[in-house]
N, C-alpha and C positions, 0 to 999 in steps of 0.2 A: 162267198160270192159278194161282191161288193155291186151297191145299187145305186152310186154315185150318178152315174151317166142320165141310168132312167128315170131318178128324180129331178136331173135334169129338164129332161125331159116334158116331164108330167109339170113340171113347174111353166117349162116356158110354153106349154102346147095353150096351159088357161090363162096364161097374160095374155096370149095374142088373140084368144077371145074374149077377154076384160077390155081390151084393146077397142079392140074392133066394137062392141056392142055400144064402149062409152062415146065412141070416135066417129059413129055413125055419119053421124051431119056434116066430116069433113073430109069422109073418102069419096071423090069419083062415082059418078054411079057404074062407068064401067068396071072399074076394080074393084068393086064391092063384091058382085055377085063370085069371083074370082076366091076372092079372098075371105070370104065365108064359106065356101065351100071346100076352100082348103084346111081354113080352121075346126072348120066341122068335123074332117078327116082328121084330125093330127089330137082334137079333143076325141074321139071314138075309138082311139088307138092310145090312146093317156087311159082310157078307163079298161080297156082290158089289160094295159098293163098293170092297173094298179089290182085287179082280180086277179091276175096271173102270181102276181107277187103274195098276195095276203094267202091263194092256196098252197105257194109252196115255201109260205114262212116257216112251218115247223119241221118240214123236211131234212136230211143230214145232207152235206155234199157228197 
Protein backbone atom coordinates (compact mmCIF):
# COMPACT_ATOMS: atom_id res chain seq x y z
CA UNK A 1 0.00 0.00 0.00
CA UNK A 2 1.47 3.06 -0.84
CA UNK A 3 1.25 6.19 1.56
CA UNK A 4 1.87 8.84 -0.99
CA UNK A 5 -1.42 10.78 -0.56
CA UNK A 6 -1.31 10.56 3.33
CA UNK A 7 1.93 12.02 3.75
CA UNK A 8 0.69 14.43 1.80
CA UNK A 9 -1.40 15.05 3.71
CA UNK A 10 0.22 15.02 7.23
CA UNK A 11 2.67 17.30 5.48
CA UNK A 12 0.35 20.04 4.32
CA UNK A 13 -2.16 19.65 7.52
CA UNK A 14 1.28 21.19 9.70
CA UNK A 15 2.32 23.92 7.22
CA UNK A 16 -0.99 25.30 7.51
CA UNK A 17 -0.50 25.51 11.06
CA UNK A 18 3.18 26.78 10.82
CA UNK A 19 1.25 29.10 8.65
CA UNK A 20 -1.15 30.39 10.67
CA UNK A 21 0.76 30.54 14.17
CA UNK A 22 3.77 32.58 12.26
CA UNK A 23 0.89 34.67 10.33
CA UNK A 24 -0.93 35.59 13.25
CA UNK A 25 -0.70 39.40 13.25
CA UNK A 26 -1.90 39.39 9.56
CA UNK A 27 -5.06 37.22 9.30
CA UNK A 28 -8.41 39.07 9.99
CA UNK A 29 -9.61 38.53 13.19
CA UNK A 30 -12.69 37.20 11.70
CA UNK A 31 -10.92 34.45 9.71
CA UNK A 32 -8.82 33.63 12.44
CA UNK A 33 -10.96 32.01 14.63
CA UNK A 34 -12.20 30.00 11.47
CA UNK A 35 -9.27 28.95 10.34
CA UNK A 36 -7.68 27.75 13.58
CA UNK A 37 -10.28 25.71 14.07
CA UNK A 38 -10.12 24.14 10.90
CA UNK A 39 -6.44 23.74 11.18
CA UNK A 40 -6.73 22.32 14.46
CA UNK A 41 -9.08 19.70 12.78
CA UNK A 42 -7.00 18.71 9.91
CA UNK A 43 -3.72 18.66 12.56
CA UNK A 44 -5.84 15.93 14.88
CA UNK A 45 -6.51 13.96 11.90
CA UNK A 46 -2.50 14.09 10.72
CA UNK A 47 -1.90 12.62 14.16
CA UNK A 48 -4.06 9.70 14.02
CA UNK A 49 -2.99 9.15 10.80
CA UNK A 50 0.32 9.07 11.52
CA UNK A 51 -0.69 6.36 14.71
CA UNK A 52 -2.80 4.49 12.43
CA UNK A 53 0.13 4.20 10.08
CA UNK A 54 3.17 3.19 12.56
CA UNK A 55 0.41 0.35 14.00
CA UNK A 56 -0.09 -1.14 10.97
CA UNK A 57 3.68 -0.74 9.47
CA UNK A 58 4.53 -4.42 10.14
CA UNK A 59 1.50 -5.88 9.09
CA UNK A 60 1.31 -7.96 5.43
CA UNK A 61 -1.23 -6.74 2.90
Amino acid sequence: MEYNSTLIYIISAFCLGAVLILMKNSVPPRLKRGMAGTAAVMILIAFILIVYNLFTMGSSP
